[in-house]
C-alpha positions in Angstrom: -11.6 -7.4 17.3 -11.6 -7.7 13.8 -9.8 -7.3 10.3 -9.4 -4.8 8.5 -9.1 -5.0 4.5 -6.8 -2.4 2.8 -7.0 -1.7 -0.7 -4.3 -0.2 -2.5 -4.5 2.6 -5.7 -2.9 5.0 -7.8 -3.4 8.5 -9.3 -0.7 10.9 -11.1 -0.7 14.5 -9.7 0.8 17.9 -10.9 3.7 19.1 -7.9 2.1 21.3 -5.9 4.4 24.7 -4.1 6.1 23.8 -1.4 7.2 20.1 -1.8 11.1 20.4 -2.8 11.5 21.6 0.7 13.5 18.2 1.4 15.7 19.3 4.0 15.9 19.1 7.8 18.5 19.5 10.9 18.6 19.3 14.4 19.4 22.3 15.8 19.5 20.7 19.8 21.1 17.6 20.1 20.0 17.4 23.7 15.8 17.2 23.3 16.5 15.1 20.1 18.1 12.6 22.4 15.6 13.1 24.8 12.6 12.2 22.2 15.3 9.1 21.3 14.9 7.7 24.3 11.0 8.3 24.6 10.7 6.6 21.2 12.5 4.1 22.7 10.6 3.3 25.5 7.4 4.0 23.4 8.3 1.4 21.0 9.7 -1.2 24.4 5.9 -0.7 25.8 4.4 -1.5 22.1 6.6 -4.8 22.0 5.3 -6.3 25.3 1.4 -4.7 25.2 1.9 -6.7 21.6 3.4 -9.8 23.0 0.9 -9.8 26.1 -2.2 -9.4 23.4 -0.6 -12.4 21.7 -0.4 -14.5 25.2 -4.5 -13.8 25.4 -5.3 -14.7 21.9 -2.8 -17.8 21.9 -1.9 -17.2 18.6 0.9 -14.3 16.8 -0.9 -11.2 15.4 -0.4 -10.5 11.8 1.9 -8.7 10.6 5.6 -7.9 10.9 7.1 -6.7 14.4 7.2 -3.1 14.9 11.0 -2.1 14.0 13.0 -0.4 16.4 12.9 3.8 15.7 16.5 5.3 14.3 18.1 7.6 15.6 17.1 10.8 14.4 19.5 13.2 16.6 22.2 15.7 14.2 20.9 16.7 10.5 19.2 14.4 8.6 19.1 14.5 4.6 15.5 13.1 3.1 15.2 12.1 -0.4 14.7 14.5 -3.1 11.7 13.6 -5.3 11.5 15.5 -8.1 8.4 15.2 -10.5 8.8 13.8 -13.9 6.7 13.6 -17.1 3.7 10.7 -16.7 1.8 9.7 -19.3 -2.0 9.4 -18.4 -5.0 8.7 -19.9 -5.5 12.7 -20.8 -2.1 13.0 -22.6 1.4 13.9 -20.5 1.6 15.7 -17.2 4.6 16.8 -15.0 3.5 15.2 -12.0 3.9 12.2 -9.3 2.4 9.0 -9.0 0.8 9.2 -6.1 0.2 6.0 -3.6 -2.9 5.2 -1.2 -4.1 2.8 1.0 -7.5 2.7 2.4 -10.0 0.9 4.4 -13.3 -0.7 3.9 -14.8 2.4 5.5 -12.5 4.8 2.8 -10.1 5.8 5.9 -6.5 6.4 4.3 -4.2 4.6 6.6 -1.1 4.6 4.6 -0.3 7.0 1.7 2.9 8.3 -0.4 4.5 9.7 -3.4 6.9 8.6 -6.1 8.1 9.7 -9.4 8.0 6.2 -10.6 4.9 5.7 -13.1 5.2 2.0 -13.0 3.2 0.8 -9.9 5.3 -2.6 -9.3 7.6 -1.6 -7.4 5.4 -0.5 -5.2 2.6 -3.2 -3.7 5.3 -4.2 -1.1 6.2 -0.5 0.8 2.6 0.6 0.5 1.9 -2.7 2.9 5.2 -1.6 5.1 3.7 1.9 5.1 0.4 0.5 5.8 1.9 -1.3 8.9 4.0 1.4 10.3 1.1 3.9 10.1 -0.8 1.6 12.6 1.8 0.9 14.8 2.1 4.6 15.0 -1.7 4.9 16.0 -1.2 2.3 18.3 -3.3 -0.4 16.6 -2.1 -3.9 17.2 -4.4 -5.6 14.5 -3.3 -5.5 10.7 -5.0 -5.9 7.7 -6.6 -9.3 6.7 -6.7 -9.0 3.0 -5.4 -6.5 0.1 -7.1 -6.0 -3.2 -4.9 -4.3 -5.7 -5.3 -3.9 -9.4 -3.0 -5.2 -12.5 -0.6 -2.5 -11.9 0.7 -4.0 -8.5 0.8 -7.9 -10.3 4.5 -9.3 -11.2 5.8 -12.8 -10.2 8.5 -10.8 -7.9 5.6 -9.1 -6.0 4.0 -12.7 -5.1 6.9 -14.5 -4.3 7.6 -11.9 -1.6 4.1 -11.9 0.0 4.7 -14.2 3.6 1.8 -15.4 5.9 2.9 -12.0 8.0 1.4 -10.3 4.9 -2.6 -9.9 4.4 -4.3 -12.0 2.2 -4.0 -10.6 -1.6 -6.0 -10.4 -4.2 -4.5 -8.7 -7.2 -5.9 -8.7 -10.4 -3.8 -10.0 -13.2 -5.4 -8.7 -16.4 -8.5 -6.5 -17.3 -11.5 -8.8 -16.2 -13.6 -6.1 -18.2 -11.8 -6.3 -21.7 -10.2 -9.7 -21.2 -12.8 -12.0 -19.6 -10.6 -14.9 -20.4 -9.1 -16.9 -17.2 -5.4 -17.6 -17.7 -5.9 -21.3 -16.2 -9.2 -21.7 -17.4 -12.7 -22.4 -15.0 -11.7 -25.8 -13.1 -9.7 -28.5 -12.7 -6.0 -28.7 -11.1 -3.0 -26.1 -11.8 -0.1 -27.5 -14.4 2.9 -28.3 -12.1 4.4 -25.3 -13.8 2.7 -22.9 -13.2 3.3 -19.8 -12.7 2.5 -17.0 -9.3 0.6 -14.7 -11.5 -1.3 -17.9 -12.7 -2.2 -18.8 -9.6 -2.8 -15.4 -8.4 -5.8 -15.1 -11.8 -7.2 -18.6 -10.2 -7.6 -17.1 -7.0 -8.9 -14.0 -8.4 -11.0 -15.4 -10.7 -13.0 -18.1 -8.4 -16.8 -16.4 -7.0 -14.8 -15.6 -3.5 -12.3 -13.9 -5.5 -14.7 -12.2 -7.9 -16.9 -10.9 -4.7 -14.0 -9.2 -2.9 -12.3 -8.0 -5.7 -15.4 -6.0 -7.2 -15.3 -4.2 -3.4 -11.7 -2.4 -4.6 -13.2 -0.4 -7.2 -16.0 1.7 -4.4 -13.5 1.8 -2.1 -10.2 3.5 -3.1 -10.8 4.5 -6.2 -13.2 7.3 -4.8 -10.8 8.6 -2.5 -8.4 9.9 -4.9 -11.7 11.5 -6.4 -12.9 13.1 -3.8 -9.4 14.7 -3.7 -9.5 15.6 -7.0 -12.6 17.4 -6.3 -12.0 19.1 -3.4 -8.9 20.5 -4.8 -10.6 21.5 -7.8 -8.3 19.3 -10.1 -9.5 17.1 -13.3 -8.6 13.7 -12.0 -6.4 11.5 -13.7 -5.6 8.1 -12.8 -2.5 5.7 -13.2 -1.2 4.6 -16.6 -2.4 1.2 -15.6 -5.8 2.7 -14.4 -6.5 3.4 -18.2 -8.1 -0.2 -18.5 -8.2 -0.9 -14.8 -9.5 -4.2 -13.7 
C-alpha cells in the first residue's frame, strides 16, 4: 500500500446552462429511509474494515474518521451558487472559481465550485472533499502530502493543518519573481516566528524545492486539458497570474 500525493489548483470558468438547478425533494419517504439505513450500515462496515486494517498495520491510518451519513429523507434545499464577476489574467469574466484535487497520476479525486475568487478559504474543504471522495470509493488510505500554491498560504490555514492532515507544502510567495527566502538559507528559526515563515523554510529547503516543482505537471494540466476539450480559452486563478 502506498501514499498518495494530492495537489490542489484553481481556474475561473464562465456558468455553463443548467447549473442554477439547486433544488431537490423526496418524493417517497419510504425508499429514502430505506437507502438511510443502507448508508448506515455501509458506513458501520467502513468503520470496522477501517479499524480491523488499523489492528494489521499497528498503527491509525491517516486521515479523519469517515463521518456518519445525514439523513437525507423529506426535501432538501442545496445552496445556491450564483456566478460573480472574477478578475483574471485576461480582464473580467462572469464566472466561478473552480476547485480541483488531483493525484500524481492527474486522477481528480476531489473537485468543486465557488463564487469566492480568493482561494484561502479554501485549502481546508478541498482536503475534507478530498477525504470524503475516497471514503466513498472505498479507499482506506489518504493522501501523504499536498502541494498547493500561494493562493491556499495564510497563517489560519497552517494552524489548522493536524497530523490527521497530509503533509503540506504550500508555497508562500512567487519562487519565480521573488527568489528571496523569507528566513534566509540556514541557521535556526527566530522564536517568533511566524507559520507562513516556517511554511517558506520548509518549502524552500532541496526536499521542498523537489516536491514542490511536481505541482506545476500535475494539476495545472488538468484544468487544461478541460479547457481544451471544451473548447474554452483557459484562464487561471487571480493568484495563478504569477503562480509559484
Amino acid at each position: 500500500t502506498r501514499r498518495s500525493e494530492t495537489h490542489a489548483g484553481t481556474s475561473h470558468r464562465p456558468p455553463s446552462e443548467g447549473e442554477r438547478t439547486v433544488a431537490t425533494a423526496s418524493r417517497r419517504p419510504r425508499r429514502s429511509s430505506t437507502r438511510n439505513w443502507q448508508r448506515s450500515k455501509a458506513h458501520e462496515a467502513h468503520l470496522a474494515e477501517r479499524q480491523a486494517e488499523e489492528e494489521r498495520r499497528g498503527k491509525k491510518l491517516r486521515g479523519r474518521k469517515p463521518k456518519a451519513p445525514e439523513d437525507k429523507a423529506g426535501a432538501k434545499e442545496r445552496k445556491v451558487t450564483l456566478s460573480k464577476v472574477m478578475s483574471t489574467a485576461k480582464g473580467f469574466i462572469q464566472g466561478y472559481n473552480a476547485q480541483a484535487v488531483a493525484n500524481e497520476d492527474q486522477v481528480i479525486v476531489a473537485a468543486s465550485v465557488t463564487d469566492e475568487q480568493n482561494d484561502l478559504a479554501q485549502l481546508h474543504p478541498m482536503i475534507e472533499a478530498t477525504n470524503e471522495s475516497l471514503e466513498k470509493a472505498g479507499i482506506a488510505d489518504r493522501p501523504g502530502k499536498l502541494l498547493a500554491d500561494a493562493g491556499y498560504a495564510s497563517e489560519e490555514n497552517f494552524a489548522a493543518l493536524d497530523a490527521d492532515d497530509p503533509d503540506s507544502y504550500v508555497a508562500v510567495r512567487n519562487m519565480n519573481k521573488n527568489p528571496t527566502r523569507r528566513t534566509g538559507r540556514r541557521g535556526p528559526l527566530k522564536k517568533d516566528v511566524t507559520l507562513i515563515d516556517k511554511m517558506d523554510r520548509k518549502v524552500s529547503n532541496k526536499l521542498g524545492r523537489d516536491l514542490y516543482k511536481r505541482r506545476q505537471a500535475i494539476i495545472e494540466p488538468v484544468f487544461g486539458l478541460f479547457a481544451i476539450s471544451r473548447g474554452a480559452v483557459l484562464t487561471t486563478g487571480p493568484f495563478d497570474r504569477s503562480t509559484s
